[in-house]
Structures are given as structure tokens and as C-alpha cells.
C-alpha positions, 0 to 999 in steps of 0.5 A: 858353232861353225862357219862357212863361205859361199861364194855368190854369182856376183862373185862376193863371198857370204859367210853363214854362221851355224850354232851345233846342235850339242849346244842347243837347248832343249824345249824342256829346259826352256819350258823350265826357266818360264815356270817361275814368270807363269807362277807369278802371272797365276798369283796376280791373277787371284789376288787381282780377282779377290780384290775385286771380289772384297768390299772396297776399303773406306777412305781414310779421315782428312787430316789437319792441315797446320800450314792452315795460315799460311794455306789460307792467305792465299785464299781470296777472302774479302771482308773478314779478318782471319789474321790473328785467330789464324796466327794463334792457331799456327803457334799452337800447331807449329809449336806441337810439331817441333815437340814431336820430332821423330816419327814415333812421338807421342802427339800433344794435347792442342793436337788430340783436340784438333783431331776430335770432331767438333760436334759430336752428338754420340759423345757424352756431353760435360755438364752445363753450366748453371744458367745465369739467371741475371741475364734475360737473354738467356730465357729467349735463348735456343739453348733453353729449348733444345738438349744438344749441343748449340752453337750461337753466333755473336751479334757483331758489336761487344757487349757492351755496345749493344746497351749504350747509355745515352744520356740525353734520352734520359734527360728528355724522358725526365723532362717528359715525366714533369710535363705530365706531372705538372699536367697531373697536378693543373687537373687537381688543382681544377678539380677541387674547384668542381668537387662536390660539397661534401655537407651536401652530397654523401659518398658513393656507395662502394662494397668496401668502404660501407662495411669498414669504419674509417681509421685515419690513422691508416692513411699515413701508415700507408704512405710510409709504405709507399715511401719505402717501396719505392726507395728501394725501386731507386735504389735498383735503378740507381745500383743497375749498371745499365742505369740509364737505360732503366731510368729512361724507360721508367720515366716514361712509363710514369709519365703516361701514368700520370697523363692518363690520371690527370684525364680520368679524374678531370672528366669524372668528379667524384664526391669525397670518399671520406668525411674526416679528410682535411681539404683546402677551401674553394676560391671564388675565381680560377685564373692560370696564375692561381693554377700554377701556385697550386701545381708548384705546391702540391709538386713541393710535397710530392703528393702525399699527405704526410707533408702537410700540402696535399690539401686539394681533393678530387683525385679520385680515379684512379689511385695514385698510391696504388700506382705507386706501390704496384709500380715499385713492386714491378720494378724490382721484380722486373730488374733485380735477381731472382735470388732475391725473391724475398725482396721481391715477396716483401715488395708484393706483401708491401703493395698489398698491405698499403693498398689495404691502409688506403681502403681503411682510411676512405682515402679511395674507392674501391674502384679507384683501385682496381682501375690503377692496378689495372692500368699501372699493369698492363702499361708496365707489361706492354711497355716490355713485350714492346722490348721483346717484339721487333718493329715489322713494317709494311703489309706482308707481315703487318704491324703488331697490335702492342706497336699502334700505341699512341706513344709508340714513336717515343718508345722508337725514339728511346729505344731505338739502339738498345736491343731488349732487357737489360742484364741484371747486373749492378755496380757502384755509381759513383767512381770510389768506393769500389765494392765487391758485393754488387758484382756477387749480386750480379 
């Protein structure tokens, strides 16, 4: 290193510093000291190039955010109510983590299962549980249809609430159920005053009847049968827990029962089917006073035979103890479980056999049969598919034909807020005692 001074024109002195050539590196050494930044630039290059040339990695699962309440707050969600599901949830979450302290902990089991998805079809599903047969929403239920996993979402109300009791509906399908049997009872009681006179007019001539003798013996056997069928029909009424529900539908379906007996053995007089039957002899005049003795009277013996007032003939078509018999068989078929399908076969052989003690007895036609089975059935049948179809209105979709029944607005009425059938459960009606064997039934 050296210096020197020059003086300039203006007089001012310059000094001009020089480094020796000794000192200076040499191009070599400078090359040296950048081989290392070079190298480094290289090894970029190509793991910068094979980078590029690799698929690129897949992206990494979401993770569970446990801050999910107090993330969700913020969210403006109007109309429903996360605050307590989002308060268990941040327990649970809050709580595994203060367990899992250090960075290697092993995680809990709330959070192994958050982590697994929720619906995983490639999973090896648990087995299903056996299907509750009592209930039969269950047999309209997509998971009946489908193998995969299903998930269902709730009707809004409990349970409960979708089956209210409603009381006063069945008080006035009760009231509706007298009406028509007192209707029933005014058309016999002018009936018999119409009867031909059996000494004159011999009986139709029918299949059956003309190849069995009569056996009056049969007639009260048959009406012990009826008696039993249709006690134990009230006591699944009476034993359900929707019990109202049941009686309201019931009441009306017999009622309609008896409204349309109550034409069909008016317009259609029929001379006597049997010749050994006691009936009552005819008055000379009809006045309404004479009617309505006779309505209270035969409503006293409730129709039967066996306690010594059904003494007015004439109620041909159709049969009212095939009525009742089948009826008793529809109901508990209909609202009693189906593991109690030997009940449900005593019931069928029962109706039958009744049915067989009637014919045996003359106490009907054939006829008069195979009418009240038809109609008891397909009333009954119609009555519950109404349960099951939803009322649709205007002309898009047009109106089903079961819902152009006359008495469809009673039906709207009555099961206005009930939503279909009613589970097969049962319970004790009365506040004590309290059992245990109605809730294994159900």
C-alpha cells in the first residue's frame, strides 16, 4: 500500500492511494472462494427441476377444529339453537386436550372418533339391530329398502306429540257410533213389521242352507264366540297406549258398519231363513213412540240372541255376527304384535268357526255372509290405507280415489293431527298397579 501527492492547477493538493501489486489476489484464488455459492446454485437447480418433474403431494385431511363453539358463535346463524350440542361437544374436546398434555401423547377415544368419517361405506358395517316390529313406521322406512348406511332426520315434535290423545274425538265418534246403532236398530224394528210371513212364504233357496239341516244349538254357540273376540278386541284397545287414538278410529268404523246395514236390510226384506226361530208377533199400527221402544230394547241386549230381546226378525243383509267376528279379527291383527301371532290365528280360526255356527243354525244366508265380509273388509282396509296416503289437493296432483269417500271429512276431522299408525305399544290404563309385562309386549 502506498500513497502519493499531487498538487493540482488550482493549487490544491490530491493525495492517490495504490494497493501493491504483492498484496493482490490472484484470479485463481477468487475463482476458488465462489466454487462453493456455484455448487450450491447447481444443487438447487436440480432439486428445484426434480421437483417439478414429481407428481405433486396430496394435500393434507382437514383437522378438527375443537374451538368448534366458540368458532361457530361468531357465525351468523339465525333459527336454530346449537347451544347445548355445541357445549357438550366443547367438553368433550377441551377435556381431551388438557389430558394430552405433551406433544407425544397418546390421543383419547372422543378424539379417535372425531377423526374417523362419518360415513364410511368401505367400512365393515356393525350389525343391525333387530327391527322392532311393534312399530310400523318401521315398515315404511328406507332403511327397510336400502343396505347402506341411512341417515333419517327427526320430525321436528317428540314422539310423543306426533299421537296426541285428544279425547274429545273420541267422545264424538262415540256419539257417532250410537247414532248409527240406534239408525240400525229403528230399520229392524220396521223391518219386522214388513217380514213376510213365514207360514206362507218358505225360505229363499241358498247352496248352503238347503244341504245342512238346522241345529239351534248353534246359534248360541256362535254368539259365545262372538262374545269372546271381540272381548279380547277391547282389551287391545283398552291395553294400547295410544288408546284413544284406536277407540276414535274404531268407533267409526263401526258405525258406518251399522249405517249401511241399517239401508241394505231396509230396502231388501227377506223372508226367514229359518223356520224354528222365535220372533215377536207383529203390532197392528207403527207409531214412532212404538219404534223407539223397541230401538232402546234391542240396544238393552246388545243384539244378541242369548239375552233372550233380540225377538224382531228381518236383519237379513247383511250379517252382523259375521260383522262382528271379522272385525275382532282385524283389530288384533292390525294393533296387537306379531309375536303374538297364535292369538292372531285363534282370532281367524274363531271367526271362521262362528261364521260356520251361523249357517248351521239358518240364523243367515249365505249371502248375507259373504256381503259382511266383504264390506267389514274392505271398510276396515280402506279406513287404514287412508292412514298411510297424505291428503293432496288441486289439479296437478289430483285427489286419490280412497280420499272421494263420503265420510272422508270425519275421517280429516279425527285424524287431522295424528301422523298414520300407531306404534304397537301398550301399558297400564289406570294409574296403579304398575306391571311390567305390557312393556315386554311392547
Amino acid at each position: 500500500m502506498y500513497q502519493s501527492s499531487i498538487q493540482q492547477p488550482n493549487g490544491e493538493w490530491m493525495t492517490i492511494s495504490a494497493r501493491s501489486p504483492d498484496k493482490e489476489p490472484s484470479p485463481v484464488t477468487q475463482i476458488t472462494l465462489a466454487e462453493p455459492l456455484v455448487e450450491s446454485v447447481r444443487v438447487a437447480a436440480r432439486a428445484a427441476s426434480a421437483l417439478a418433474a414429481s407428481p405433486p403431494p396430496p394435500p393434507p385431511p382437514p383437522r378438527c377444529d375443537a374451538d368448534i363453539a366458540a368458532h361457530t358463535a361468531r357465525d351468523e346463524i339465525k333459527g336454530i339453537n346449537f347451544e347445548a350440542r355445541l357445549k357438550r361437544n366443547d367438553l368433550n374436546n377441551n377435556a381431551s386436550r388438557q389430558q394430552s398434555t405433551t406433544p407425544h401423547a397418546m390421543p383419547s377415544q372422543a378424539e379417535l372418533m372425531q377423526r374417523q368419517p362419518l360415513l364410511a361405506r368401505a367400512a365393515k358395517l356393525a350389525p343391525a339391530a333387530p327391527a322392532d316390529d311393534s312399530d310400523p313406521d318401521l315398515e315404511h322406512s328406507p332403511a327397510r329398502a336400502h343396505q347402506d348406511f341411512v341417515v333419517e332426520i327427526a320430525a321436528g315434535a317428540p314422539r310423543e306429540d306426533r299421537y296426541p290423545k285428544e279425547i274429545w274425538k273420541a267422545i264424538v265418534s262415540f256419539c257417532f257410533l250410537f247414532l248409527c246403532v240406534c239408525i240400525n236398530m229403528m230399520s229392524l224394528s220396521l223391518v219386522h213389521e214388513r217380514l213376510p210371513d213365514r207360514n206362507t212364504t218358505a225360505p229363499l233357496p241358498d247352496a248352503v242352507l238347503d244341504n245342512v239341516a238346522a241345529r239351534d244349538w248353534a246359534l248360541p254357540v256362535s254368539e259365545y264366540i262372538i262374545m269372546l273376540a271381540s272381548s279380547t278386541a277391547m282389551a287391545v284397545v283398552v291395553f294400547h297406549k295410544h288408546r284413544f287414538i284406536v277407540a276414535r278410529r274404531l268407533f267409526l268404523i263401526i258405525g258406518l258398519l251399522y249405517l249401511y246395514r241399517s239401508v241394505t236390510m231396509f230396502v231388501t226384506v227377506l223372508p226367514m231363513s229359518s223356520t224354528t226361530y222365535y220372533c215377536s208377533p207383529k203390532s197392528n199400527g207403527t207409531t214412532p213412540l212404538l219404534v223407539v221402544r223397541r230401538m232402546f230394547y234391542l240396544i238393552s241386549g246388545f243384539g244378541l240372541s242369548i239375552n233372550g230381546k233380540h225377538t224382531y226378525c228381518g236383519d237379513f243383509i247383511y250379517s252382523g255376527h259375521t260383522m262382528v267376528l271379522v272385525l275382532s279379527y282385524l283389530v288384533v291383527a292390525e294393533y296387537s304384535p306379531r309375536k303374538l301371532w297364535p292369538l292372531h290365528w285363534a282370532l281367524w280360526g274363531a271367526a271362521l268357526l262362528g261364521v260356520a255356527f251361523v249357517l248351521l243354525a239358518h240364523g243367515h244366508y249365505t249371502v248375507d255372509v259373504v256381503i259382511a265380509y266383504y264390506i267389514t273388509t274392505r271398510l276396515f282396509w280402506t279406513f287404514h290405507a287412508l292412514l298411510l296416503a297424505p291428503p293432496r289437493h288441486g289439479p296437478a296432483g289430483g285427489q286419490p280415489m280412497t280420499q272421494r269417500e263420503w265420510w272422508y271429512w270425519l275421517f280429516a276431522y279425527l285424524e287431522r293431527n295424528a301422523r298414520g299408525p300407531v306404534p304397537r305399544r301398550y301399558d297400564w290404563p289406570l294409574p296403579w298397579p304398575r306391571a311390567k309385562l305390557f312393556s315386554r309386549l311392547s
